[in-house]
Structure formats: structure tokens, C-alpha cells
mmCIF file of the N, C-alpha and C atoms, coordinates in Angstrom:
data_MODEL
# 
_entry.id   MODEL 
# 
loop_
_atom_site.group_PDB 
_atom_site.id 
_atom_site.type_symbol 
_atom_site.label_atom_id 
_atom_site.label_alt_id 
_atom_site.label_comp_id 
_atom_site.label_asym_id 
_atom_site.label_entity_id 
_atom_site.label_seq_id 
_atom_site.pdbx_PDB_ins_code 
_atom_site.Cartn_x 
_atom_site.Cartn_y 
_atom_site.Cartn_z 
_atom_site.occupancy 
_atom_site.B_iso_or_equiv 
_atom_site.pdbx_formal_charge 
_atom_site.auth_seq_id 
_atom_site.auth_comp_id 
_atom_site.auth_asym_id 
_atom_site.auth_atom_id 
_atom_site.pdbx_PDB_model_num 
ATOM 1   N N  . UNK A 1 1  ? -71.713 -160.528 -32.385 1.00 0.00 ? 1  UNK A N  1 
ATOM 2   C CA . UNK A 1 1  ? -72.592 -160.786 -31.270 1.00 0.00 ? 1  UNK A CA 1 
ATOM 3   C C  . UNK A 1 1  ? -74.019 -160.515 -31.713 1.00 0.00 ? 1  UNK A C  1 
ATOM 4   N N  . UNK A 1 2  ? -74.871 -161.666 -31.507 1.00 0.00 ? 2  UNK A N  1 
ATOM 5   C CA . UNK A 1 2  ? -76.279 -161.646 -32.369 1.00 0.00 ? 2  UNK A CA 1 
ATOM 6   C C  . UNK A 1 2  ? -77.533 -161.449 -30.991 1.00 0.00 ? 2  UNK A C  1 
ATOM 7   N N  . UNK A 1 3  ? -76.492 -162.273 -29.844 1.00 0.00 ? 3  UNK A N  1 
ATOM 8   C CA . UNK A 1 3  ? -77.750 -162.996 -28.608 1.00 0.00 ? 3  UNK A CA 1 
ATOM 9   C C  . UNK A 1 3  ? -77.276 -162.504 -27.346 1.00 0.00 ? 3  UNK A C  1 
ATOM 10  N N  . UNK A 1 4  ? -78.386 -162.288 -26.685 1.00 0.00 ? 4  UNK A N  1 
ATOM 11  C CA . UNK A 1 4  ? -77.929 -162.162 -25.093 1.00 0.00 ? 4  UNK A CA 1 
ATOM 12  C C  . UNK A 1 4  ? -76.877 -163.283 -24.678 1.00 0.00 ? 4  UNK A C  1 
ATOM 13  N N  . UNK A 1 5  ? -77.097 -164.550 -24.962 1.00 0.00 ? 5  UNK A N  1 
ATOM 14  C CA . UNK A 1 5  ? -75.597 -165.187 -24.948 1.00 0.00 ? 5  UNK A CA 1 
ATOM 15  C C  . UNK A 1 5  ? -74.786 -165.246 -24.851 1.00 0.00 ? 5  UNK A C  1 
ATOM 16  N N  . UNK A 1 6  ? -74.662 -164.352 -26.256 1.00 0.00 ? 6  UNK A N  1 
ATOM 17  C CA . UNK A 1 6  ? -73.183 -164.143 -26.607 1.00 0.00 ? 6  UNK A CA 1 
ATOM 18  C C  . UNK A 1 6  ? -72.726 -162.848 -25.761 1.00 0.00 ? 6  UNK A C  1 
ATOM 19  N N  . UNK A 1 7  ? -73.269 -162.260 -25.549 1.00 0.00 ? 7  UNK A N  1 
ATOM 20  C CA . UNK A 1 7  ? -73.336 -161.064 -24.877 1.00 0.00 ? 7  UNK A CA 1 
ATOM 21  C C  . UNK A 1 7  ? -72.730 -161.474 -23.685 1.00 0.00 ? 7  UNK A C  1 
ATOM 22  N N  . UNK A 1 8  ? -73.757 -162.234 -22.666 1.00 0.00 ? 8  UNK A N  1 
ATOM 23  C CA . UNK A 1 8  ? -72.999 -163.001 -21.864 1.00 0.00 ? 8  UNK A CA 1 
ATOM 24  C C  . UNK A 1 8  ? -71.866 -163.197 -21.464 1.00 0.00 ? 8  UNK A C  1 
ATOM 25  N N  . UNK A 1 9  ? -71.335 -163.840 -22.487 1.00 0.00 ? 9  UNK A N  1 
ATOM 26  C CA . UNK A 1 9  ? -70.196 -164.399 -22.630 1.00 0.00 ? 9  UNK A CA 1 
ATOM 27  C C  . UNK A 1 9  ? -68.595 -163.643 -22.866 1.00 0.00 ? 9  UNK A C  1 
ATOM 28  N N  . UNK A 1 10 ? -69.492 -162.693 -23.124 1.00 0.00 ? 10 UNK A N  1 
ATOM 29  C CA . UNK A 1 10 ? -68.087 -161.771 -23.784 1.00 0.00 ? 10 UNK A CA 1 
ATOM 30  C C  . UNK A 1 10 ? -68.215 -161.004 -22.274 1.00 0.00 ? 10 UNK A C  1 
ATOM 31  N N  . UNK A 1 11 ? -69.407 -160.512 -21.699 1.00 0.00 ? 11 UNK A N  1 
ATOM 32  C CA . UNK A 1 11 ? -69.378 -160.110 -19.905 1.00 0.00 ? 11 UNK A CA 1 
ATOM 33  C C  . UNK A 1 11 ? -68.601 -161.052 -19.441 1.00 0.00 ? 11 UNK A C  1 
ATOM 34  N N  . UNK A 1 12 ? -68.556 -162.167 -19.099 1.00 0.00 ? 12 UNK A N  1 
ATOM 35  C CA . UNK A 1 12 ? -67.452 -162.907 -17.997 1.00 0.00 ? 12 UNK A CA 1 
ATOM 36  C C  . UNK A 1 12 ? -66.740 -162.715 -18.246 1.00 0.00 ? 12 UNK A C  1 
ATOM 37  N N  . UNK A 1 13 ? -65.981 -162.030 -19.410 1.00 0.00 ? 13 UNK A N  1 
ATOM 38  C CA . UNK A 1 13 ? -64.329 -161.886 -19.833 1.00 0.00 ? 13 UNK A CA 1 
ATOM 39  C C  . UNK A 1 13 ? -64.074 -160.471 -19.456 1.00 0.00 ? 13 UNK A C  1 
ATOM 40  N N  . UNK A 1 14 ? -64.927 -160.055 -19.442 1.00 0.00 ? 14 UNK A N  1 
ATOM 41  C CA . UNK A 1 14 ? -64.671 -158.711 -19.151 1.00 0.00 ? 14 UNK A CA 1 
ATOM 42  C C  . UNK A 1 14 ? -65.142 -157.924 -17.905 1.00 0.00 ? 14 UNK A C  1 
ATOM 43  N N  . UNK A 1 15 ? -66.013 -158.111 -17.533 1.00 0.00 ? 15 UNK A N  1 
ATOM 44  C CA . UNK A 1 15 ? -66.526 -157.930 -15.616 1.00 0.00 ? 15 UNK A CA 1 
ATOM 45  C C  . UNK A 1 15 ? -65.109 -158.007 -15.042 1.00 0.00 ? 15 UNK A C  1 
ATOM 46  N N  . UNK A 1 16 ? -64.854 -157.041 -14.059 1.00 0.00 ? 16 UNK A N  1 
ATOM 47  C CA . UNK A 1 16 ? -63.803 -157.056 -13.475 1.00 0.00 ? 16 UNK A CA 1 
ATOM 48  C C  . UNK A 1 16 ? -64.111 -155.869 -11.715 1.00 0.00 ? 16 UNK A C  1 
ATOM 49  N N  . UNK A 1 17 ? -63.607 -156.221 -10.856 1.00 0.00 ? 17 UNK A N  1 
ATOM 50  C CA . UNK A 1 17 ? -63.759 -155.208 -9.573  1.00 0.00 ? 17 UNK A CA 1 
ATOM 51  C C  . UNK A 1 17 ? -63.527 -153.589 -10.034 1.00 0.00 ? 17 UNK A C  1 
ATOM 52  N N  . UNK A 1 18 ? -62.677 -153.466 -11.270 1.00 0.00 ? 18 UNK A N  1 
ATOM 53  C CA . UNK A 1 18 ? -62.958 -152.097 -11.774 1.00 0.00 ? 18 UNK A CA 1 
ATOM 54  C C  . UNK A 1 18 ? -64.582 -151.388 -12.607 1.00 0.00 ? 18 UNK A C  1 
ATOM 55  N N  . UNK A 1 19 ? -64.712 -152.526 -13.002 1.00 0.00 ? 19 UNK A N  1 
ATOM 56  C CA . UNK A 1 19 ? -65.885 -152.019 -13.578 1.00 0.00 ? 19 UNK A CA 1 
ATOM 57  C C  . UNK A 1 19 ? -67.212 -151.963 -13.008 1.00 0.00 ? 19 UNK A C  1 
ATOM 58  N N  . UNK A 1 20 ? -66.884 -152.967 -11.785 1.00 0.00 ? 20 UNK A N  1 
ATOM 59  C CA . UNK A 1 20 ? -68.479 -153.105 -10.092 1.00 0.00 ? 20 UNK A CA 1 
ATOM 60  C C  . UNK A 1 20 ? -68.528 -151.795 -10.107 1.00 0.00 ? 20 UNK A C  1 
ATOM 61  N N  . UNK A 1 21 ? -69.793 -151.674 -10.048 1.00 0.00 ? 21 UNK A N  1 
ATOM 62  C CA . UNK A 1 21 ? -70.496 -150.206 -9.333  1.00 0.00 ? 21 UNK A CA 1 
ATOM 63  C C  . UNK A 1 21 ? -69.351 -149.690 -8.144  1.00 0.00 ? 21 UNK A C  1 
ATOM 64  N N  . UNK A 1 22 ? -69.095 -148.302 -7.912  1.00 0.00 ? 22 UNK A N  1 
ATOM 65  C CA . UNK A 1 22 ? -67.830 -148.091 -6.865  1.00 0.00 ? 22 UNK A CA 1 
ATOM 66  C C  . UNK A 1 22 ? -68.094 -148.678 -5.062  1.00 0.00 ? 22 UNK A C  1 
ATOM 67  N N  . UNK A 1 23 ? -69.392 -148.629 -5.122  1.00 0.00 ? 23 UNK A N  1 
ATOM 68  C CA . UNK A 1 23 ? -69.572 -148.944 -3.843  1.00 0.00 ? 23 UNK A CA 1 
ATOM 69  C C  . UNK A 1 23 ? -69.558 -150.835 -3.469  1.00 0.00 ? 23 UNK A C  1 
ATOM 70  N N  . UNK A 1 24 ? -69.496 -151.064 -4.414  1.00 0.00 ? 24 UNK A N  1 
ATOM 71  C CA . UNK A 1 24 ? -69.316 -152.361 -4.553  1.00 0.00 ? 24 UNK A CA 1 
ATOM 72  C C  . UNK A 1 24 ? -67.869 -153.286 -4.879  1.00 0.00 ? 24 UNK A C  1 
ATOM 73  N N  . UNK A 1 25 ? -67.152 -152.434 -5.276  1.00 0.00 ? 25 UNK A N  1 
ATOM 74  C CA . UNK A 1 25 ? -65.597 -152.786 -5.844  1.00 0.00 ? 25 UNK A CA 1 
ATOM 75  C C  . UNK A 1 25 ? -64.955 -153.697 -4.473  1.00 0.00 ? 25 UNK A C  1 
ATOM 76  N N  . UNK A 1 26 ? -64.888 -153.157 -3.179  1.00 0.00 ? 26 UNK A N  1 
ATOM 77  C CA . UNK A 1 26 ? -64.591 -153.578 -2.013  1.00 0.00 ? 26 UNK A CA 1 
ATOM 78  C C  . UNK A 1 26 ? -64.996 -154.709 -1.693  1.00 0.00 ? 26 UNK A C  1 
ATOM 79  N N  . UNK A 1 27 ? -65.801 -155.457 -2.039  1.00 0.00 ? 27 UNK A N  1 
ATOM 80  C CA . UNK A 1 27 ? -66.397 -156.668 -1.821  1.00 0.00 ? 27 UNK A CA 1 
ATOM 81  C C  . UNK A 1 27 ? -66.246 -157.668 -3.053  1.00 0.00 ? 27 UNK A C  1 
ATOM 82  N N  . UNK A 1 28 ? -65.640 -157.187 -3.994  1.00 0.00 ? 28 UNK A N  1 
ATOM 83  C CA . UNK A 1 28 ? -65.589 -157.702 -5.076  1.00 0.00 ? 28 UNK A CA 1 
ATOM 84  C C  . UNK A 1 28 ? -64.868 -158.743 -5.393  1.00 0.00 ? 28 UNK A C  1 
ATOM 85  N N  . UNK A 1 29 ? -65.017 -160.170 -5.704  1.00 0.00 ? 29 UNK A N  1 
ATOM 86  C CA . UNK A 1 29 ? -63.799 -161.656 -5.449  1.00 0.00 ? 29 UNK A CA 1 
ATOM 87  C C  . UNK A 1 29 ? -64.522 -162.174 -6.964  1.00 0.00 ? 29 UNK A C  1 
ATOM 88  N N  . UNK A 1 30 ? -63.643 -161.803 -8.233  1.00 0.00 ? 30 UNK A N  1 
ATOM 89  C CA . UNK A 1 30 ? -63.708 -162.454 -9.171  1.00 0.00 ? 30 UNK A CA 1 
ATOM 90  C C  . UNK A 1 30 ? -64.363 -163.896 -9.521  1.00 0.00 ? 30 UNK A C  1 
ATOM 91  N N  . UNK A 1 31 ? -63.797 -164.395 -8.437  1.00 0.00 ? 31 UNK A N  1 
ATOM 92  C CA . UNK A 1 31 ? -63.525 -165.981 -8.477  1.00 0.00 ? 31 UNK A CA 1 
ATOM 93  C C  . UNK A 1 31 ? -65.479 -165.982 -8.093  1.00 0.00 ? 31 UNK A C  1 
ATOM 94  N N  . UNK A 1 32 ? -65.765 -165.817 -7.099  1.00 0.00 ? 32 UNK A N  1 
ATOM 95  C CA . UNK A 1 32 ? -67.111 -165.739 -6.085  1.00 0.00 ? 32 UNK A CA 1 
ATOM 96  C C  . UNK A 1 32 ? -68.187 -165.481 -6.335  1.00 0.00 ? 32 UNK A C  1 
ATOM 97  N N  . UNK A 1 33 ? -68.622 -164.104 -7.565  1.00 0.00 ? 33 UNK A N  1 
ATOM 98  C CA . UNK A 1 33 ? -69.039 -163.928 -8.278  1.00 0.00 ? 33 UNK A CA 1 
ATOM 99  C C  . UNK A 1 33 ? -68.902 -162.387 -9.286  1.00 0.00 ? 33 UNK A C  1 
ATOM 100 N N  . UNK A 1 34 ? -69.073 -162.996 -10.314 1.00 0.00 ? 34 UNK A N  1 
ATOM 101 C CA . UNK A 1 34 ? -67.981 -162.499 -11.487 1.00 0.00 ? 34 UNK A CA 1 
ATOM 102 C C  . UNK A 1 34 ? -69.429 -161.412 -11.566 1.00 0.00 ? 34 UNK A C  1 
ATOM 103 N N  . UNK A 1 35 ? -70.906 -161.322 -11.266 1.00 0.00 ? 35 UNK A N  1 
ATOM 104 C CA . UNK A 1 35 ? -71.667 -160.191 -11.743 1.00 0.00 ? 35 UNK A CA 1 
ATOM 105 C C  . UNK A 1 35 ? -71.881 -159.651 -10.559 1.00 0.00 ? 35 UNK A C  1 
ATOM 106 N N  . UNK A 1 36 ? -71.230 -159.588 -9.571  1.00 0.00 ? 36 UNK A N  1 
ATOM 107 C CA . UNK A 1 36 ? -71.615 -158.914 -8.602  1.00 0.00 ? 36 UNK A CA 1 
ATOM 108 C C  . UNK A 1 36 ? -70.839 -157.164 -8.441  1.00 0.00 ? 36 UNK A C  1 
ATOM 109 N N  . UNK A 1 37 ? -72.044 -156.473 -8.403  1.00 0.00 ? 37 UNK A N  1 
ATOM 110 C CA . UNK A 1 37 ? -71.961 -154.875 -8.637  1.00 0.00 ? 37 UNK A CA 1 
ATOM 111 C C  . UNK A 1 37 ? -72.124 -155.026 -9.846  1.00 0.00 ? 37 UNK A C  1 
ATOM 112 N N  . UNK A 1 38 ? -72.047 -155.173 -10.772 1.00 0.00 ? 38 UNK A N  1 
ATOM 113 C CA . UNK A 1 38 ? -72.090 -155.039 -12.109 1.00 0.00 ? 38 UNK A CA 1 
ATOM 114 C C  . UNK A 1 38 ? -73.306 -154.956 -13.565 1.00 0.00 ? 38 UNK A C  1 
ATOM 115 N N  . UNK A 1 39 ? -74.333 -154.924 -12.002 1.00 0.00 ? 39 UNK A N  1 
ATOM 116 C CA . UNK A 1 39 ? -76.104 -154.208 -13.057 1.00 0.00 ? 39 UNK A CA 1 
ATOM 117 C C  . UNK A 1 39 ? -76.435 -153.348 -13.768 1.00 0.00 ? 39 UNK A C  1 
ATOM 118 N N  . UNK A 1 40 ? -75.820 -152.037 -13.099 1.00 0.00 ? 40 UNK A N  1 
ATOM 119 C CA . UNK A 1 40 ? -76.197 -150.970 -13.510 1.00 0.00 ? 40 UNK A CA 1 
ATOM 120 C C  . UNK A 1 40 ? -75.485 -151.029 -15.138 1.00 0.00 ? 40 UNK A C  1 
ATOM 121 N N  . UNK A 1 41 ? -74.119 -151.170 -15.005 1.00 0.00 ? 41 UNK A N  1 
ATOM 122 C CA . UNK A 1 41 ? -73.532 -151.075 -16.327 1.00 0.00 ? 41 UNK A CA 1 
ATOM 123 C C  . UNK A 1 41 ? -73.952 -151.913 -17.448 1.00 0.00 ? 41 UNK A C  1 
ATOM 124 N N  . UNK A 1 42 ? -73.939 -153.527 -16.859 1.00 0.00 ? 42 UNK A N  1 
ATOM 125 C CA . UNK A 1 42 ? -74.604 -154.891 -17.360 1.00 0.00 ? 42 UNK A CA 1 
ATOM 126 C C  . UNK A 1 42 ? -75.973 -153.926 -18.389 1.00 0.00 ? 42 UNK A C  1 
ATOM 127 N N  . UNK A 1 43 ? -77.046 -153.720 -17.137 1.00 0.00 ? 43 UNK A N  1 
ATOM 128 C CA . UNK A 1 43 ? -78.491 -153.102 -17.757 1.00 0.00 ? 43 UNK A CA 1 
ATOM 129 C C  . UNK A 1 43 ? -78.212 -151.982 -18.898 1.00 0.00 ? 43 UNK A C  1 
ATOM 130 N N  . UNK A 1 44 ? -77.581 -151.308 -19.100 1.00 0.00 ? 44 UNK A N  1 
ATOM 131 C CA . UNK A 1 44 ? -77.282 -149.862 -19.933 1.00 0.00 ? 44 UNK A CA 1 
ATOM 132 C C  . UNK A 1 44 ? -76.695 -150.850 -21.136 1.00 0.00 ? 44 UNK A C  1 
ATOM 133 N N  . UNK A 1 45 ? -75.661 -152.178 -21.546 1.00 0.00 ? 45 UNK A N  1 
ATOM 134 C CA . UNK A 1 45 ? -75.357 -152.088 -22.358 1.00 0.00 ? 45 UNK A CA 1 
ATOM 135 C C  . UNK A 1 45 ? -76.323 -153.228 -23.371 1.00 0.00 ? 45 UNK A C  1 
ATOM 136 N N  . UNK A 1 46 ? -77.247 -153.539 -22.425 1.00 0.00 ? 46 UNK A N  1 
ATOM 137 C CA . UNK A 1 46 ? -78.350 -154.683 -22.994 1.00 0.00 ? 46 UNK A CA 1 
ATOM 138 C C  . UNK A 1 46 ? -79.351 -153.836 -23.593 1.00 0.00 ? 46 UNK A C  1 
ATOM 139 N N  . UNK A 1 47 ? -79.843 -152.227 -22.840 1.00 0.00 ? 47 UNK A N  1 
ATOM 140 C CA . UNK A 1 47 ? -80.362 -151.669 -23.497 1.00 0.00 ? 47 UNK A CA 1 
ATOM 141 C C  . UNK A 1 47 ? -80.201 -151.501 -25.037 1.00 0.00 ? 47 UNK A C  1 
ATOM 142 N N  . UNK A 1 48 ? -78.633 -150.791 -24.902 1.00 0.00 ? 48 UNK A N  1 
ATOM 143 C CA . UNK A 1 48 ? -78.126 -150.136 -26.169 1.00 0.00 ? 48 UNK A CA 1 
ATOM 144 C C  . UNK A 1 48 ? -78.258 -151.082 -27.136 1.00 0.00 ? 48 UNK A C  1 
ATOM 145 N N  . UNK A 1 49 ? -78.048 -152.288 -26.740 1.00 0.00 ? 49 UNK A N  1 
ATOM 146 C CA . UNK A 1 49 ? -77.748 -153.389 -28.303 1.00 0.00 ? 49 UNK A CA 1 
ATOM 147 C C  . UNK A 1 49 ? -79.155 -154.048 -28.472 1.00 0.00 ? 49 UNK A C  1 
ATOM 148 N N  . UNK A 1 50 ? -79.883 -154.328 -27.220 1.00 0.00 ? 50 UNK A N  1 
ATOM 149 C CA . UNK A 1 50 ? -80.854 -155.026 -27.705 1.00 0.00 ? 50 UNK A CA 1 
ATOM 150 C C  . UNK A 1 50 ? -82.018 -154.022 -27.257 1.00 0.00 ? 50 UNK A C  1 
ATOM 151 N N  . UNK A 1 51 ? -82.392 -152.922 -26.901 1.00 0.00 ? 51 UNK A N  1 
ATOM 152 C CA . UNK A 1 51 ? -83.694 -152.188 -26.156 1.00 0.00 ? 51 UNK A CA 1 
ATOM 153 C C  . UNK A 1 51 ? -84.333 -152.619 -25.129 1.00 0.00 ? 51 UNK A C  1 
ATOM 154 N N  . UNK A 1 52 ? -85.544 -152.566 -25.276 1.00 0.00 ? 52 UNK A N  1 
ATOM 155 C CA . UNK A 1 52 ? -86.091 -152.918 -24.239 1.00 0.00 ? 52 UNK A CA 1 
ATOM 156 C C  . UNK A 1 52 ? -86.200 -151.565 -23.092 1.00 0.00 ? 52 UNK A C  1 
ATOM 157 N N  . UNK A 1 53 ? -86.337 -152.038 -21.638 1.00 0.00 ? 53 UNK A N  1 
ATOM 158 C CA . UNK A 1 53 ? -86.544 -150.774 -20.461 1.00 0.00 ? 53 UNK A CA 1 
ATOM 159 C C  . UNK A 1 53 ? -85.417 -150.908 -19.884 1.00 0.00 ? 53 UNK A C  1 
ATOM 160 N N  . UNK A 1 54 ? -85.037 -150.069 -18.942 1.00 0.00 ? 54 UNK A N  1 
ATOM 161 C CA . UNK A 1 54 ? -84.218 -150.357 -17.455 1.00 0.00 ? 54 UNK A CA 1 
ATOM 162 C C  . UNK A 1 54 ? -85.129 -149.914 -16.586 1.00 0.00 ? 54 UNK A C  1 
ATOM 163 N N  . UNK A 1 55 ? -84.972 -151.416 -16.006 1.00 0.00 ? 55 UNK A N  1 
ATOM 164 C CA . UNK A 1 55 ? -85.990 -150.992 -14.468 1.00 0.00 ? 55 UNK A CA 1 
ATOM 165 C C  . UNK A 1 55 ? -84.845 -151.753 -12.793 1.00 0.00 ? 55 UNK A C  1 
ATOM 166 N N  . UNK A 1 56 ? -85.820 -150.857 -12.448 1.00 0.00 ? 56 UNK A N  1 
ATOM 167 C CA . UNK A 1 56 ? -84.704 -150.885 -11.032 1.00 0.00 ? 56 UNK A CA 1 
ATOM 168 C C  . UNK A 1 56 ? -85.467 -150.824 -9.709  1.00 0.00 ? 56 UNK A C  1 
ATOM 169 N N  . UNK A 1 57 ? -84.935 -151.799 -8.861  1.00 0.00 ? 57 UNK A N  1 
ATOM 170 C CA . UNK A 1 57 ? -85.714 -151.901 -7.875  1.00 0.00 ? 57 UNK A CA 1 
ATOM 171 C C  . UNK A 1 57 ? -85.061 -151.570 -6.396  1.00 0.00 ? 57 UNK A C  1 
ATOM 172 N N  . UNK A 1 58 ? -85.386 -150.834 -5.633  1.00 0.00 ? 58 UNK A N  1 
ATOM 173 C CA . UNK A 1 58 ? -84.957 -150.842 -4.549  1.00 0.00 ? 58 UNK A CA 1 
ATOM 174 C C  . UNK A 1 58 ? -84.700 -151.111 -3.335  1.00 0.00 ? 58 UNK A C  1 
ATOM 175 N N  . UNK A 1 59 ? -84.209 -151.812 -2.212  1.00 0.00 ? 59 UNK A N  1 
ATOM 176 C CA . UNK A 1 59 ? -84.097 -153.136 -1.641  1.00 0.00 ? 59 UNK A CA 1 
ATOM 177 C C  . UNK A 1 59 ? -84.267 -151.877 0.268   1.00 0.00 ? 59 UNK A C  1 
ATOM 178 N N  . UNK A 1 60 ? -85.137 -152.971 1.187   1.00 0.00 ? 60 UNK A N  1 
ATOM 179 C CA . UNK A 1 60 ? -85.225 -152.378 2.490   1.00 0.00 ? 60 UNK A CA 1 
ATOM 180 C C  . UNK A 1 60 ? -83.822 -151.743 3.024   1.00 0.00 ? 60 UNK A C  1 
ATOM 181 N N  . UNK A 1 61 ? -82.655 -152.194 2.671   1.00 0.00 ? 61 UNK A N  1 
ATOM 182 C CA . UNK A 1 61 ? -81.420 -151.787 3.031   1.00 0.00 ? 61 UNK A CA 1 
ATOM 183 C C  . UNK A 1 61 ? -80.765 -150.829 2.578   1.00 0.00 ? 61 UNK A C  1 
ATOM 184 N N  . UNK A 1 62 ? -81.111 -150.432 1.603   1.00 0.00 ? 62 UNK A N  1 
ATOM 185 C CA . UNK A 1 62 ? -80.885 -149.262 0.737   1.00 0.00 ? 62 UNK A CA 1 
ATOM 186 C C  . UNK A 1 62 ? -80.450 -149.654 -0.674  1.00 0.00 ? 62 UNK A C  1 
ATOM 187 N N  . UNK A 1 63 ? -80.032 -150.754 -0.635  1.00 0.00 ? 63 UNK A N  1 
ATOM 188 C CA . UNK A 1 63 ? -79.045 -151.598 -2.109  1.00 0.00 ? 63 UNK A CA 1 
ATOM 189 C C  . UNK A 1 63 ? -80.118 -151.058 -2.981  1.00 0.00 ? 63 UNK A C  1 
ATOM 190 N N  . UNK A 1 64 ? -79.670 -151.122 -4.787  1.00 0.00 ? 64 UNK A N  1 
ATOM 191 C CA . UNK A 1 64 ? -80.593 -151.112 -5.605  1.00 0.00 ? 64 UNK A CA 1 
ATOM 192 C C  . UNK A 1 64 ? -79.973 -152.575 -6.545  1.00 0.00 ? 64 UNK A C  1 
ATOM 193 N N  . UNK A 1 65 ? -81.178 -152.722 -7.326  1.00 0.00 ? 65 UNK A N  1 
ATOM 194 C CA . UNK A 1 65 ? -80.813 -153.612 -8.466  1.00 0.00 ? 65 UNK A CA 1 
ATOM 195 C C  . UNK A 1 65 ? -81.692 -153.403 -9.672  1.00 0.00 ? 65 UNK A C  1 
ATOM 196 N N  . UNK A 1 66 ? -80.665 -153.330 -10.928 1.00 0.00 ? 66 UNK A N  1 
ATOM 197 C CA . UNK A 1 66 ? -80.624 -152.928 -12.064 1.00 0.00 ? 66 UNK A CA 1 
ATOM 198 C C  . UNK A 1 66 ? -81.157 -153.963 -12.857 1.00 0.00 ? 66 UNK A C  1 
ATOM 199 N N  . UNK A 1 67 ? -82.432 -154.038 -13.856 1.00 0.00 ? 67 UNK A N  1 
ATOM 200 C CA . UNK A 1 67 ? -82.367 -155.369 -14.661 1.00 0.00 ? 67 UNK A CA 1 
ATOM 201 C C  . UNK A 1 67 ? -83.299 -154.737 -15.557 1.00 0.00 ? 67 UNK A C  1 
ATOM 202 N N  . UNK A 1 68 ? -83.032 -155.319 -16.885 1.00 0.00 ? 68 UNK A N  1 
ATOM 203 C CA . UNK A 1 68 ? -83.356 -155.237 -17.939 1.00 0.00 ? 68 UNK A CA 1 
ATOM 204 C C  . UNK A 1 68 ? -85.661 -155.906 -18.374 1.00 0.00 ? 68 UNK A C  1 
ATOM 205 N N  . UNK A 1 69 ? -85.857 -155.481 -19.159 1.00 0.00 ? 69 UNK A N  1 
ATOM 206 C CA . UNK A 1 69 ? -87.244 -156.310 -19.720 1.00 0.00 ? 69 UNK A CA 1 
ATOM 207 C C  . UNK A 1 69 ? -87.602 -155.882 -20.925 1.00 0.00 ? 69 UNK A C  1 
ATOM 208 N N  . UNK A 1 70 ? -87.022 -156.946 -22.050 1.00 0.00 ? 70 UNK A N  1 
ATOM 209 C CA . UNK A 1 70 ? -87.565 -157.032 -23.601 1.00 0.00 ? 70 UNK A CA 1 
ATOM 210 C C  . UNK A 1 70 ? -88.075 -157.788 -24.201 1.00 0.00 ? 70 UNK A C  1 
ATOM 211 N N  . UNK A 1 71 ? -89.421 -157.186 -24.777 1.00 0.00 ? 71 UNK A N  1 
ATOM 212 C CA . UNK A 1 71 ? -90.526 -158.133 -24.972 1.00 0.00 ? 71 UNK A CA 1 
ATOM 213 C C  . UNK A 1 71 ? -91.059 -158.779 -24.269 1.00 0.00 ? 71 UNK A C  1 
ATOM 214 N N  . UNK A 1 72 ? -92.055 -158.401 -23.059 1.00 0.00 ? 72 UNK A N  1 
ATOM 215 C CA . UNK A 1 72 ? -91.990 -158.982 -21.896 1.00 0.00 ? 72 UNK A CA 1 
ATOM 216 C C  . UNK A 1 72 ? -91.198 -159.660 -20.958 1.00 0.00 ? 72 UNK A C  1 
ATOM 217 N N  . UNK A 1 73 ? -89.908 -159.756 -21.719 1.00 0.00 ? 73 UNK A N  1 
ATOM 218 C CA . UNK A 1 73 ? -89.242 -161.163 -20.834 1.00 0.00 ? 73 UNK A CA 1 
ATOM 219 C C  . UNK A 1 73 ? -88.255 -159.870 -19.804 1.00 0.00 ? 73 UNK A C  1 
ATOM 220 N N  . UNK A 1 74 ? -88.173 -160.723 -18.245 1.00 0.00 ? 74 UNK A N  1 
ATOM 221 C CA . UNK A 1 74 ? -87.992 -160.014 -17.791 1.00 0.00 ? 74 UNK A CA 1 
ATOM 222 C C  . UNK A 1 74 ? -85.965 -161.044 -17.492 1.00 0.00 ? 74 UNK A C  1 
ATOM 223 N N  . UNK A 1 75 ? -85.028 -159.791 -17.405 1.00 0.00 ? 75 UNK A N  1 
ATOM 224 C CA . UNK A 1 75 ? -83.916 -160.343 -17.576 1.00 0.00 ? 75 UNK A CA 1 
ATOM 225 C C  . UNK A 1 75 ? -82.748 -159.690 -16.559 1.00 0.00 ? 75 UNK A C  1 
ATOM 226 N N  . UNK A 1 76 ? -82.655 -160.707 -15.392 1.00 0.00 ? 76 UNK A N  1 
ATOM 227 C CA . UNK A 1 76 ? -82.363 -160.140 -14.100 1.00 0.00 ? 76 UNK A CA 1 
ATOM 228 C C  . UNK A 1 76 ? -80.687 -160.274 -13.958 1.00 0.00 ? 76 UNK A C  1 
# 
């Protein structure tokens, strides 16, 4: 694995309602969408391989969301 891409790619095989954030597992339909809950962990392993920040934003409802930015590019 060289690219966010590939990276990608090897995430859809592996994202699963076990691995959604816990508060999120309950809502979780594979089929519906395969990254949903799945930022926080997603962001931590884009760090590790490729750097960059984790930045996180926090939503009027209380939700948060997790996303990555390397080399300016920002990667949601």
C-alpha cells in the first residue's frame, strides 16, 4: 500500500458495524454506508502511514467529525 487509494480500498473491506465509533454501531447498514462512524479510527490510521494533522470538528448537535489534512490537502 503506497496511496490513500489503496488505503481506501483495503477500508471498504474492512469497515464493519464493529469497528463504527460505539455510539454509532446502532445505526450502522453496511450496505448504506460502509464509512459511516468510522472517522475517528479512518483519521488515526491515515495519520500513522501517511502524517499529516487530525482535526476535528464539532457539529450544533453534539456529533463530531474526524478528518485528516496533508500537505495542505484537506481529506474528509
Amino acid at each position: 500500500m503506497q496511496t490513500l487509494a489503496d488505503l481506501f480500498g483495503i477500508l471498504l473491506e474492512s469497515w464493519c458495524k464493529e469497528t463504527a465509533y460505539p455510539s454509532c454501531q446502532h445505526d450502522y447498514v453496511q450496505e448504506n454506508d460502509p464509512t459511516y462512524g468510522q472517522c475517528a479510527i479512518t483519521a488515526t490510521i491515515v495519520y500513522d502511514l501517511f502524517g499529516g494533522t487530525i482535526n476535528r470538528v464539532r457539529f450544533s448537535d453534539g456529533g463530531t467529525h474526524y478528518f485528516n489534512r496533508i500537505d495542505g490537502r484537506i481529506l474528509i
